[in-house]
C-alpha positions in Angstrom: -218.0 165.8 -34.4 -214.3 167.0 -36.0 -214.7 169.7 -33.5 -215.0 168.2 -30.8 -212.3 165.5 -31.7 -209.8 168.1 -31.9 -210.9 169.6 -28.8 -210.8 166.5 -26.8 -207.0 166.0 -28.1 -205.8 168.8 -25.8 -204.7 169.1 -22.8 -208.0 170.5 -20.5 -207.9 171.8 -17.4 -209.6 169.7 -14.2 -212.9 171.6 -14.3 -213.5 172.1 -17.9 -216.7 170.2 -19.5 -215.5 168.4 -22.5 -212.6 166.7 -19.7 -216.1 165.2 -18.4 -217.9 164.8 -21.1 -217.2 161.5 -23.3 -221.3 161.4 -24.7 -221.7 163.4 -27.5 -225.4 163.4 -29.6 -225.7 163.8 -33.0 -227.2 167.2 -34.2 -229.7 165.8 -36.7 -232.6 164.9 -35.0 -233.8 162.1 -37.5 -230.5 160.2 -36.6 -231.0 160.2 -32.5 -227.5 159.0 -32.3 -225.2 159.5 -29.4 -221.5 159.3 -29.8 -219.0 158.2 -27.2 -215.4 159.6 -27.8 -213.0 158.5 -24.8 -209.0 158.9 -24.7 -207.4 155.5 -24.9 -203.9 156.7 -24.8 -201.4 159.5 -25.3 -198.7 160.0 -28.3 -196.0 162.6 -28.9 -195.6 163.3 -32.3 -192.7 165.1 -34.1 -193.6 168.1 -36.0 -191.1 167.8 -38.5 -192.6 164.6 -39.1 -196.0 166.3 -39.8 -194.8 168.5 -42.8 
C-alpha cells in the first residue's frame, strides 16, 4: 500500500490510472480486503522544514 500512497501524492497526468483509481485490494488473498485511498486536500510543505 506505501507504494501506492506515495504515488497517489503526485501530481498525475489526466489519463493516467492511479488519477482514476481510488480502489485498491489487498494482495493476500486470505484477507479479501479492498482499500479506498482518495485525496481530501492539498498542502505545500517547506523543505527546509523536512530536514
Amino acid at each position: 500500500m506505501l507504494p501506492l500512497l506515495a504515488a497517489k501524492q503526485r501530481d498525475l497526468p489526466a489519463g493516467d490510472r492511479l488519477a482514476q483509481d481510488s480502489h485498491f485490494i489487498c494482495p493476500d488473498p486470505e484477507e479479501r480486503l479492498v482499500m479506498k485511498v482518495e485525496r481530501t486536500g492539498r498542502r505545500t510543505m517547506n523543505s527546509e522544514d523536512l530536514t
